[in-house]
FIFI-837208 format. One record per residue (C-alpha): residue in three letters; x, y, z; residue number from 1. Coordinates in nm, 4 decimals, decimal comma. Example, Ala and Ser with C-alpha at 12.3 -4.5 7.8 and 13.67 -1.06 7.14 Angstrom:
{resn=ALA; u=1,2300; v=-0,4500; w=0,7800; resi=1}
{resn=SER; u=1,3670; v=-0,1060; w=0,7140; resi=2}
***
This chain:
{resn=UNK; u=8,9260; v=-17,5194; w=6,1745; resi=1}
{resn=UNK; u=8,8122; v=-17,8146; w=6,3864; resi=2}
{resn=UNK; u=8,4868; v=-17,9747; w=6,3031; resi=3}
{resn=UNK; u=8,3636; v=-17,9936; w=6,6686; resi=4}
{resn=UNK; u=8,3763; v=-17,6013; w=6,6557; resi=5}
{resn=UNK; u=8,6147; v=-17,3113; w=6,7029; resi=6}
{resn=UNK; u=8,6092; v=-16,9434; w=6,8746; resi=7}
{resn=UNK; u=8,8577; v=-16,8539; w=6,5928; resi=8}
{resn=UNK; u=8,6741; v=-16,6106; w=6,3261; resi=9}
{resn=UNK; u=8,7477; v=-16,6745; w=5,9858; resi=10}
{resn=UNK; u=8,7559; v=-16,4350; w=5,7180; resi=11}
{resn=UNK; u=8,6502; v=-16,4658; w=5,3347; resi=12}
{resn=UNK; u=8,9811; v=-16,5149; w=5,2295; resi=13}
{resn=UNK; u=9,0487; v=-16,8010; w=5,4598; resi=14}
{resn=UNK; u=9,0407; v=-17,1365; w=5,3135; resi=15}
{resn=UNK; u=9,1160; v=-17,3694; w=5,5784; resi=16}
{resn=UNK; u=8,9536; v=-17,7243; w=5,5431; resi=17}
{resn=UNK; u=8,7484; v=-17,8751; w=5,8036; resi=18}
{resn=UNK; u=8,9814; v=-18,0968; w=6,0622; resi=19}
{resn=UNK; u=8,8707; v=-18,3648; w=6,3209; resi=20}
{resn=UNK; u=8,9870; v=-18,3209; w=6,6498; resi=21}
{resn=UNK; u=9,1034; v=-18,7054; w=6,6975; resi=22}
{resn=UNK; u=9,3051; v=-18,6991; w=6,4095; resi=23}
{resn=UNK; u=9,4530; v=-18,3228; w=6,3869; resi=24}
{resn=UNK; u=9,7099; v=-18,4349; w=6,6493; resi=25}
{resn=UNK; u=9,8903; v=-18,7105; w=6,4538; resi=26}
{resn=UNK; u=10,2116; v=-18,5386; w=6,3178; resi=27}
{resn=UNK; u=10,2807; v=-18,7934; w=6,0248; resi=28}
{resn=UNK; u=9,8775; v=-18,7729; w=5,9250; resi=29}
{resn=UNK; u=9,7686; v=-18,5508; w=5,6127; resi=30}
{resn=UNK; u=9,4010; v=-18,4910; w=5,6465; resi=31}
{resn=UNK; u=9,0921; v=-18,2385; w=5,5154; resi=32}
{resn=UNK; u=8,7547; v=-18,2120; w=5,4630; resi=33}
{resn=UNK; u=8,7200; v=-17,9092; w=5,1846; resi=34}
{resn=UNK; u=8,4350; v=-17,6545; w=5,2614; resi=35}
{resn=UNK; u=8,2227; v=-17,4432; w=4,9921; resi=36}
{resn=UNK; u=8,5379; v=-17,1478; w=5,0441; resi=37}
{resn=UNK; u=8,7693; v=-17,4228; w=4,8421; resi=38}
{resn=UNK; u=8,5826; v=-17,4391; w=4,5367; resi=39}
{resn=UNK; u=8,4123; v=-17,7073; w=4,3763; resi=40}
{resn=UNK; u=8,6945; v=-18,0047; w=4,3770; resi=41}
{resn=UNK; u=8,5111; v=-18,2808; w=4,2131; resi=42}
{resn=UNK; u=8,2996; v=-18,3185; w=3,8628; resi=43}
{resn=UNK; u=7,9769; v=-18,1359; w=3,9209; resi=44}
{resn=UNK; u=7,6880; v=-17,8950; w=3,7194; resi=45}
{resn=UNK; u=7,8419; v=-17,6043; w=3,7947; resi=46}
{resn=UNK; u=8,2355; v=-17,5878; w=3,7314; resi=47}
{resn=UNK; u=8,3964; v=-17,6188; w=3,3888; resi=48}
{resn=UNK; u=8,6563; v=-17,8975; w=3,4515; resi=49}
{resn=UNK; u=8,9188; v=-17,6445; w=3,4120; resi=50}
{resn=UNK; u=8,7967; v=-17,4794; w=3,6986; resi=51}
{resn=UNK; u=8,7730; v=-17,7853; w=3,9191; resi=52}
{resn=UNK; u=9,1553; v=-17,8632; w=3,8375; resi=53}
{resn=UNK; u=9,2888; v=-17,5059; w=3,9578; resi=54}
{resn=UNK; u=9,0479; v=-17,6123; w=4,2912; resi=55}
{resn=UNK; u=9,2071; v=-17,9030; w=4,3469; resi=56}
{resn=UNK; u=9,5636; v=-17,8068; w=4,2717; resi=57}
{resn=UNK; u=9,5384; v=-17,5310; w=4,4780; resi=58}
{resn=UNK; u=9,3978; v=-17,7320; w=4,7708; resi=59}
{resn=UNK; u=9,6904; v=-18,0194; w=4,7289; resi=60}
{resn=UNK; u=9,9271; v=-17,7277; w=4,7541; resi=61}
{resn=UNK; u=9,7661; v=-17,5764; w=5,1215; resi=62}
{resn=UNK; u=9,8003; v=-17,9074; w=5,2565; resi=63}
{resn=UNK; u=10,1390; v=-17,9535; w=5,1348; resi=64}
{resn=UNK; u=10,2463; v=-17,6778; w=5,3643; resi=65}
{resn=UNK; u=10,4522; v=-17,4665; w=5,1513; resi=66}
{resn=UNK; u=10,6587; v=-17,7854; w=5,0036; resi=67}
{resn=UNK; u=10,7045; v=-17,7753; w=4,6301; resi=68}
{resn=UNK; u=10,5912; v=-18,1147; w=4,5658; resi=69}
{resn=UNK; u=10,2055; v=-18,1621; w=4,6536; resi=70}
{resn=UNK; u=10,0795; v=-18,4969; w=4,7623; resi=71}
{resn=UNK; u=9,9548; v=-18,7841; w=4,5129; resi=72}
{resn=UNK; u=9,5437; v=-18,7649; w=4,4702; resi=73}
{resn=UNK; u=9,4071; v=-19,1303; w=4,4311; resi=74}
{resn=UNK; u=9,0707; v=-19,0348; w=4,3300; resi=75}
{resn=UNK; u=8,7686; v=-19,2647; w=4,2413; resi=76}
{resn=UNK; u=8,4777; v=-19,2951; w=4,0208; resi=77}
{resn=UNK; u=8,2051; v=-19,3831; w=4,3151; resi=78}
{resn=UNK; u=7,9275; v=-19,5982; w=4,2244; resi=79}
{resn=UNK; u=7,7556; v=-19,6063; w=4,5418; resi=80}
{resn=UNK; u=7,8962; v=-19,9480; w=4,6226; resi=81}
{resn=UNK; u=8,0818; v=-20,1446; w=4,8691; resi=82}
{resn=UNK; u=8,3999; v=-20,2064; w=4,6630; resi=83}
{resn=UNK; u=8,7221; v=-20,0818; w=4,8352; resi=84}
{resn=UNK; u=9,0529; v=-20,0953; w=4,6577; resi=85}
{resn=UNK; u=9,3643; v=-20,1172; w=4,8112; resi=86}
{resn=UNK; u=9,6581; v=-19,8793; w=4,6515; resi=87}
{resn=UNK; u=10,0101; v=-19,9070; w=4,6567; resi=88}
{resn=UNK; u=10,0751; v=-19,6550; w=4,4063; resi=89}
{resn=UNK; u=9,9196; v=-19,3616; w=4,2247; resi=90}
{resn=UNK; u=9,6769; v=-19,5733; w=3,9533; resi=91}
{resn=UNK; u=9,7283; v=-19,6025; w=3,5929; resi=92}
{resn=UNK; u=9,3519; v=-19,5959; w=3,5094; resi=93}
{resn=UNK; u=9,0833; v=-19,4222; w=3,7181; resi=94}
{resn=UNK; u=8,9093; v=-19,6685; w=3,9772; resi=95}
{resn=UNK; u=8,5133; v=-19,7277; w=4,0237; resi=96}
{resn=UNK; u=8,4371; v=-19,7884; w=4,3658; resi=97}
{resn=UNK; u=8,3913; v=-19,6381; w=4,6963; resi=98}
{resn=UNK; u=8,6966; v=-19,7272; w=4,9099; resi=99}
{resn=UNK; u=9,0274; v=-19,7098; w=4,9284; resi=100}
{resn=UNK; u=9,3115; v=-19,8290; w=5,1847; resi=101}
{resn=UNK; u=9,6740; v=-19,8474; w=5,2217; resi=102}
{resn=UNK; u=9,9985; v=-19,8067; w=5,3852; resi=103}
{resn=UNK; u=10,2159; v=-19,6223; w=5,1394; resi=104}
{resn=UNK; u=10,3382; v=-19,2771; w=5,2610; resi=105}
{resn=UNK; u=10,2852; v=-19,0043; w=4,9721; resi=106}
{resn=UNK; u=9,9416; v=-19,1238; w=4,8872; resi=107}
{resn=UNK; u=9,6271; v=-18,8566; w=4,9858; resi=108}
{resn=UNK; u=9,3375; v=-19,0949; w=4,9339; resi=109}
{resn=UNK; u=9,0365; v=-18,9077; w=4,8735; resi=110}
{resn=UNK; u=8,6118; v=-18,9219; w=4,8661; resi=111}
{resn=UNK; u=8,4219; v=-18,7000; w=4,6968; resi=112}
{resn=UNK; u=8,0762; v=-18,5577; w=4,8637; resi=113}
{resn=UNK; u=7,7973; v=-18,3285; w=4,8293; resi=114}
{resn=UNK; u=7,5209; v=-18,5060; w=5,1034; resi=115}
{resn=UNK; u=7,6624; v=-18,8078; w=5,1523; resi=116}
{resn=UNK; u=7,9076; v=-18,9149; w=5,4141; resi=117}
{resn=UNK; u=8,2768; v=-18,9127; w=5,4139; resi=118}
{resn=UNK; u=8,4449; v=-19,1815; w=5,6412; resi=119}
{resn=UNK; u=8,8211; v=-19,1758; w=5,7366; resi=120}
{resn=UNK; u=9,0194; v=-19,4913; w=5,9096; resi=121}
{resn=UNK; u=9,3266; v=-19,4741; w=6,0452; resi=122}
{resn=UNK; u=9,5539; v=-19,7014; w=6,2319; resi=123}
{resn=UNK; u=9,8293; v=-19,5352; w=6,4227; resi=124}
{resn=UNK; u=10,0068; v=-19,8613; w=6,5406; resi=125}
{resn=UNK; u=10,0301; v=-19,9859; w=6,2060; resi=126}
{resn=UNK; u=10,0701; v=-19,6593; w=6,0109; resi=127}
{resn=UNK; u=9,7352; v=-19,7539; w=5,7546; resi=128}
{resn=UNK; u=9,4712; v=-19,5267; w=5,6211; resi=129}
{resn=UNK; u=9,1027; v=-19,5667; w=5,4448; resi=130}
{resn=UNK; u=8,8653; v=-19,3405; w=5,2912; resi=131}
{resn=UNK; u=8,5585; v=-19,4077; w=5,2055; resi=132}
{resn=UNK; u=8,2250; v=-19,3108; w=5,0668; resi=133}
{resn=UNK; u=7,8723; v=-19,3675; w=5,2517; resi=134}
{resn=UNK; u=7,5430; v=-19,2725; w=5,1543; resi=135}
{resn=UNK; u=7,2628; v=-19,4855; w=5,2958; resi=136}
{resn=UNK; u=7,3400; v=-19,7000; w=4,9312; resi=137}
{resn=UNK; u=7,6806; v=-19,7837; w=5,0759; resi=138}
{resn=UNK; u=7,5944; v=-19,7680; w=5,4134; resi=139}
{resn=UNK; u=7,3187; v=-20,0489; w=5,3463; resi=140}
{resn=UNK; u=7,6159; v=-20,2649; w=5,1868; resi=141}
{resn=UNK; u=7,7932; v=-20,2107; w=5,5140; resi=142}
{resn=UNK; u=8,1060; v=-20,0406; w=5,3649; resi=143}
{resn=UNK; u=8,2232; v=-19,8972; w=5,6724; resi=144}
{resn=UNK; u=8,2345; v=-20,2260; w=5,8355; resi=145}
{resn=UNK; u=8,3900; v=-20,4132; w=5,5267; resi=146}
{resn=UNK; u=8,6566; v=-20,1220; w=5,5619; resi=147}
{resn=UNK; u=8,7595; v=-20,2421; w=5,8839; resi=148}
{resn=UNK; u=8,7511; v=-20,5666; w=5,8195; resi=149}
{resn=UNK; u=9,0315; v=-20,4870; w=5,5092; resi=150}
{resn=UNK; u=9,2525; v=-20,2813; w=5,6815; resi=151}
{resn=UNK; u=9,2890; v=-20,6272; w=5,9468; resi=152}
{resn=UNK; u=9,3335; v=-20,8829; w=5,6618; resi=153}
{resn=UNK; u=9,5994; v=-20,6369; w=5,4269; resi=154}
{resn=UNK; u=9,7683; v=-20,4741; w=5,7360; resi=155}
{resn=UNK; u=9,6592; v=-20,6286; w=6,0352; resi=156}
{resn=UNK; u=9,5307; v=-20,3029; w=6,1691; resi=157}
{resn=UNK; u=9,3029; v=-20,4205; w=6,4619; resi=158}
{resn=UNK; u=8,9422; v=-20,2124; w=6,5200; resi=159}
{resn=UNK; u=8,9947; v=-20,1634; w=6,8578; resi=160}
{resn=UNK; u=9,3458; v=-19,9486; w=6,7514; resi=161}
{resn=UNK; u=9,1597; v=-19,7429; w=6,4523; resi=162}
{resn=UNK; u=9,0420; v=-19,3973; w=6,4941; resi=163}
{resn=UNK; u=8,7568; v=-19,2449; w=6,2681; resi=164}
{resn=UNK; u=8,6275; v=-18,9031; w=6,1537; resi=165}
{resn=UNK; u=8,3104; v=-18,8811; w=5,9364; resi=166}
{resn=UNK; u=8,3106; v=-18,5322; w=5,7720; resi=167}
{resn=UNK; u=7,9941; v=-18,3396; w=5,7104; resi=168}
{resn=UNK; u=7,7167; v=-18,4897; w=5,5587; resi=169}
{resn=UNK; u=7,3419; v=-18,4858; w=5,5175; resi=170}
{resn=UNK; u=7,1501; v=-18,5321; w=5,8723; resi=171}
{resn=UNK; u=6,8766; v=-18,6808; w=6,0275; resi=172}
{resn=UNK; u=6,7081; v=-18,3273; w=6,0494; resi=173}
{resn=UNK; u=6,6774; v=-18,3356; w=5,6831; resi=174}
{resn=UNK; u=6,7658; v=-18,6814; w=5,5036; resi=175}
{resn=UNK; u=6,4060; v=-18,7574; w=5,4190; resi=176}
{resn=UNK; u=6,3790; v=-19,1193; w=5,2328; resi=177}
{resn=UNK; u=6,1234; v=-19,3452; w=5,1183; resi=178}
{resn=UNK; u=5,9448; v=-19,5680; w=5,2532; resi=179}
{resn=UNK; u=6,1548; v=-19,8529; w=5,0772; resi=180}
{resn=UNK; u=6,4707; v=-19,7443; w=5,1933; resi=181}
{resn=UNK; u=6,3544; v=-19,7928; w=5,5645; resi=182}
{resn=UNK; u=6,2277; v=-20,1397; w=5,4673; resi=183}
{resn=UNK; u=6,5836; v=-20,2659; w=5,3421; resi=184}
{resn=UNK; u=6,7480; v=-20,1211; w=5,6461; resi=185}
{resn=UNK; u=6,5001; v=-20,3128; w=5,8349; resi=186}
{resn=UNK; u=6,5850; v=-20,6247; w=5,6280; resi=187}
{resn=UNK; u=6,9742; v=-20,5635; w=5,6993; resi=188}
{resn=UNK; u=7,0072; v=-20,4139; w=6,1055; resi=189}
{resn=UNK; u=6,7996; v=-20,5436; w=6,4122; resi=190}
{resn=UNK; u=6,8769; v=-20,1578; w=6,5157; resi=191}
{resn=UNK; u=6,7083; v=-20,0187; w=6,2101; resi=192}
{resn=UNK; u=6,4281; v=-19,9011; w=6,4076; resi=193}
{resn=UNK; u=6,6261; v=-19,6477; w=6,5654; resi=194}
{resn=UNK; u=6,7699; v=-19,4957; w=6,2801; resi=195}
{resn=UNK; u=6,4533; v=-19,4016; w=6,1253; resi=196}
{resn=UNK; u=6,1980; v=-19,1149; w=6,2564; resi=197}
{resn=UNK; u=5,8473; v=-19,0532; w=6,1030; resi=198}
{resn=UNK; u=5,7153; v=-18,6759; w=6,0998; resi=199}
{resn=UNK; u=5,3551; v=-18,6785; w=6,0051; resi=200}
{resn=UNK; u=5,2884; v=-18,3084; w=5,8301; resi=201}
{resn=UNK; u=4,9069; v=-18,1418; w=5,8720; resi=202}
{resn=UNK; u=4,7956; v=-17,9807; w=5,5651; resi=203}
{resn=UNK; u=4,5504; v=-17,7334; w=5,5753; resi=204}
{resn=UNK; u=4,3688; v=-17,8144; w=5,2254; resi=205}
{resn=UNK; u=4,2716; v=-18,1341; w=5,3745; resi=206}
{resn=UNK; u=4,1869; v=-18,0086; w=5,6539; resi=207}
{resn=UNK; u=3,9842; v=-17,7039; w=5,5354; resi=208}
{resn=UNK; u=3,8094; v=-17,9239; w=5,2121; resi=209}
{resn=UNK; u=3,8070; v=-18,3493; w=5,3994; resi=210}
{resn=UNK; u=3,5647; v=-18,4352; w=5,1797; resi=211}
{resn=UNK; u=3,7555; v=-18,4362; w=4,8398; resi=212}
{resn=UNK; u=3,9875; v=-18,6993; w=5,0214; resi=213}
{resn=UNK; u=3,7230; v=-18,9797; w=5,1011; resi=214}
{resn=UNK; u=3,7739; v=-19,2621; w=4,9707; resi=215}
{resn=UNK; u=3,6096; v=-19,6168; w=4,9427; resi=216}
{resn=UNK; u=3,8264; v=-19,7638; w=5,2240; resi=217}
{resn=UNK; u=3,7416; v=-19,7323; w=5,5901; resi=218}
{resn=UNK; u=3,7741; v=-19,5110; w=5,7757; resi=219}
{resn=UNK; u=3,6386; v=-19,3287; w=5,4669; resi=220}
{resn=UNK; u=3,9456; v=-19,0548; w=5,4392; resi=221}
{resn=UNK; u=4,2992; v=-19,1124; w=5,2721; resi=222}
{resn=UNK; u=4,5398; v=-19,0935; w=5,4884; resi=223}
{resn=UNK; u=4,8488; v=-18,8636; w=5,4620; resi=224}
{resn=UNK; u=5,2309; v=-19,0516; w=5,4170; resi=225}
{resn=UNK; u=5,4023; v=-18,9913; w=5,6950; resi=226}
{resn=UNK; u=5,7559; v=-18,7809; w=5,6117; resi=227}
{resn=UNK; u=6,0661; v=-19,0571; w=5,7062; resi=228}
{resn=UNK; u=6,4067; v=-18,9496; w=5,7785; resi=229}
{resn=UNK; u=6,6847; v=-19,1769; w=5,7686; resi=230}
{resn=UNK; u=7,0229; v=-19,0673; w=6,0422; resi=231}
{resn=UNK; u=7,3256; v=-19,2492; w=5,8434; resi=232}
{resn=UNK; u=7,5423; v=-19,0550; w=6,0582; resi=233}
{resn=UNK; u=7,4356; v=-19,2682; w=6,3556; resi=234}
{resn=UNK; u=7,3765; v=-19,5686; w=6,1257; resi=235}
{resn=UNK; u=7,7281; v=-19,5160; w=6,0420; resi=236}
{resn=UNK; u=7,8763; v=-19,5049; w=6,3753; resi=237}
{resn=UNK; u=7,6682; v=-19,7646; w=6,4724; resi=238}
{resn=UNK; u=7,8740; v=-19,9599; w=6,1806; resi=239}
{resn=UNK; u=8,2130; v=-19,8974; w=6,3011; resi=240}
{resn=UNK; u=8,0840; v=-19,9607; w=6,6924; resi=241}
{resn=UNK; u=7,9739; v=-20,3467; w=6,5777; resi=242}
{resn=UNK; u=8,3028; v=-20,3992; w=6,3470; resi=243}
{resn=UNK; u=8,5241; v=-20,3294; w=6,7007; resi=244}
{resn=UNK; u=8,6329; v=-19,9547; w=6,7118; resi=245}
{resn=UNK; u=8,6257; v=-19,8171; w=7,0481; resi=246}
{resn=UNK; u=8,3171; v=-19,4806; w=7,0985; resi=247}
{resn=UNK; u=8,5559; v=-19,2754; w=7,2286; resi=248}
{resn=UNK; u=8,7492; v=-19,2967; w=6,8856; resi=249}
{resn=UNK; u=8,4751; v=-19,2025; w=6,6699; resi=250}
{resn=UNK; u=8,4580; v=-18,8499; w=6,5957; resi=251}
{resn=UNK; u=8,1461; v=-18,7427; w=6,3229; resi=252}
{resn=UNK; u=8,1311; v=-18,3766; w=6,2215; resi=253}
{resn=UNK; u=7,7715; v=-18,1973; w=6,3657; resi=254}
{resn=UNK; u=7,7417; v=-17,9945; w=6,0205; resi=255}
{resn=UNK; u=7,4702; v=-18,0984; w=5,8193; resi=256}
{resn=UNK; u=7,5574; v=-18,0070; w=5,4516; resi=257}
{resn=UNK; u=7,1514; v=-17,9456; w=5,3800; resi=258}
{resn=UNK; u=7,1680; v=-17,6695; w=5,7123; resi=259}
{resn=UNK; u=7,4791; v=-17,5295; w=5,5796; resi=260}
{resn=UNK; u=7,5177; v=-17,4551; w=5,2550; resi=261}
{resn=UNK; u=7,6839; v=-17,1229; w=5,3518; resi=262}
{resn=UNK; u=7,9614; v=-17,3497; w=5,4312; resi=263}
{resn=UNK; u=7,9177; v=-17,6509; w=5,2269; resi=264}
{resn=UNK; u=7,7838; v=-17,8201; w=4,9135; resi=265}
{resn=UNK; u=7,4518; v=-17,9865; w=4,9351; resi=266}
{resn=UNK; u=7,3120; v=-18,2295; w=4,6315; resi=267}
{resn=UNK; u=6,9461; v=-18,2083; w=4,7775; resi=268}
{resn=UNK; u=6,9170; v=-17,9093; w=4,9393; resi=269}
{resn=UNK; u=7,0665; v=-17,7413; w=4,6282; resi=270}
{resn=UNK; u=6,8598; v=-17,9326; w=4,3537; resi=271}
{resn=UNK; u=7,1208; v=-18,1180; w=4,2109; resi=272}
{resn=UNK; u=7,2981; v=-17,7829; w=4,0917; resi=273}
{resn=UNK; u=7,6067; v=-17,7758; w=4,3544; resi=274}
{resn=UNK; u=7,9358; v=-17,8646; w=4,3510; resi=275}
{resn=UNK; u=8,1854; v=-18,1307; w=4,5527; resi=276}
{resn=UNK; u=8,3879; v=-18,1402; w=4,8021; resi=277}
{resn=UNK; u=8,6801; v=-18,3646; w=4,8768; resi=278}
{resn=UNK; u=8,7790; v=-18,5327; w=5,1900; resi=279}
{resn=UNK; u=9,0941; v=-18,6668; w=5,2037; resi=280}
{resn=UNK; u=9,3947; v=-18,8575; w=5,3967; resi=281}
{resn=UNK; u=9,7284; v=-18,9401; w=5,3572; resi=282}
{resn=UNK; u=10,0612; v=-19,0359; w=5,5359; resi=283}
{resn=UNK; u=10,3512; v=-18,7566; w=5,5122; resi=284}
{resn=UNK; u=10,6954; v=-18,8918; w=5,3526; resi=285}
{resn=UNK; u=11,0096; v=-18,8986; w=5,5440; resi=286}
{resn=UNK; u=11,2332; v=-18,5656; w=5,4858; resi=287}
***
């Protein structure tokens, strides 16, 4: 299933991850964005960890293709953070952080989601990969763009050669934030203006009963907080445009996890009580 959409119907006993179209035609590229149909595949509040392992091994084993020997997980423990770790070989100790890159065939490098955004580099010329976790924390720290920036100085992979998928996330249709988040963005991106919209809600008890909302300041009535939402999908691509990748090599997923949870996991729209999904890249081995 491609993320920009496909006539094909599935059934309930299809699995297929999520695919994007500018990267689903690299032959020597493992990729996947899990969907709601693959389990939960990451620790959560509703899986037993037992659970979450037959997910995941199951999962590995589809995108395998049939081979006996599934592909290496590197996961992380995210911290909502702009540290990115570069791997050479499956790790010893589980990572903290929010990133990871390399060049080693055999690895799947993989994010773990349930709102926030899941970012994939790749670098065909220079056969390199990154994966990496965004919510408007990481976003804020400019991860995406520090990604890019790695991938140059540890494999000279140039932005202008990278291609980039962000899987499903949260959208701007229903990311609502506070009013401090907007303030740091604006603190951080001369473009933060157009990443925000304000949606100012009636409601009718005020406007039935105005007099229990007068107060001492003029014009004598409280006024009601405007509703902000925050588009990191667009903050995000706006990211990758500034560090150098080309527009035409940025492909992000239209499915908002909060719209869909039909189809995906969603932290907010759920109330916290959801499970995770994985997205995930690698480079096949030889043979």
């Amino acid at each position: 299933m491609l993320m920009a959409g496909a006539a094909k119907k599935k059934t309930a006993s299809d699995r297929e991850p999520l695919r994007a179209p500018n990267l689903a035609k690299l032959p020597w590229l493992v990729h996947a964005f899990s969907t709601r149909q693959d389990g939960s595949l990451g620790p959560d509040s509703i899986g037993a960890p037992a659970a979450v392992r037959r997910n995941r091994a199951r999962f590995l084993q589809e995108l395998a293709g049939g081979k006996r020997k599934a592909p290496k997980l590197v996961t992380l423990k995210q911290l909502h953070s702009d540290l990115i770790h570069r791997v050479d070989a499956p790790p010893k100790a589980a990572l903290q952080g929010d990133g990871l890159i390399t060049n080693v065939p055999g690895l799947l490098l993989s994010i773990q989601t349930a709102d926030c955004l899941p970012i994939l580099l790749v670098d065909p010329k220079h056969r390199a990969i990154g994966a990496f976790h965004a919510g408007w924390r990481g976003t804020l720290a400019r991860i995406a763009e520090k990604g890019v920036g790695l991938m140059w100085q540890h494999f000279g992979s140039r932005a202008r050669d990278l291609r980039a998928a962000i899987g499903p996330g949260i959208h701007a249709c229903c990311y609502e934030v506070g009013r401090e988040v907007r303030e740091r963005f604006e603190s951080q991106f001369a473009y933060a203006g157009g990443l925000f919209r304000e949606v100012q809600d009636s409601d009718p008890v005020r406007e039935r009963y105005p007099l229990l909302f007068l107060t001492a300041r003029a014009p004598g009535h409280s006024e009601l907080a405007p509703r902000i939402y925050l588009d990191l999908v667009n903050a995000n691509v706006r990211q990758l445009e500034d560090a150098g990748l080309r527009a035409a090599r940025i492909h992000a997923s239209p499915l908002c996890t909060a719209c869909r949870t039909d189809l995906l996991f969603s932290h907010r729209a759920e109330k916290g009580k959801t499970g995770r999904m994985l997205a995930v890249v690698g480079m096949k081995t030889k043979g």
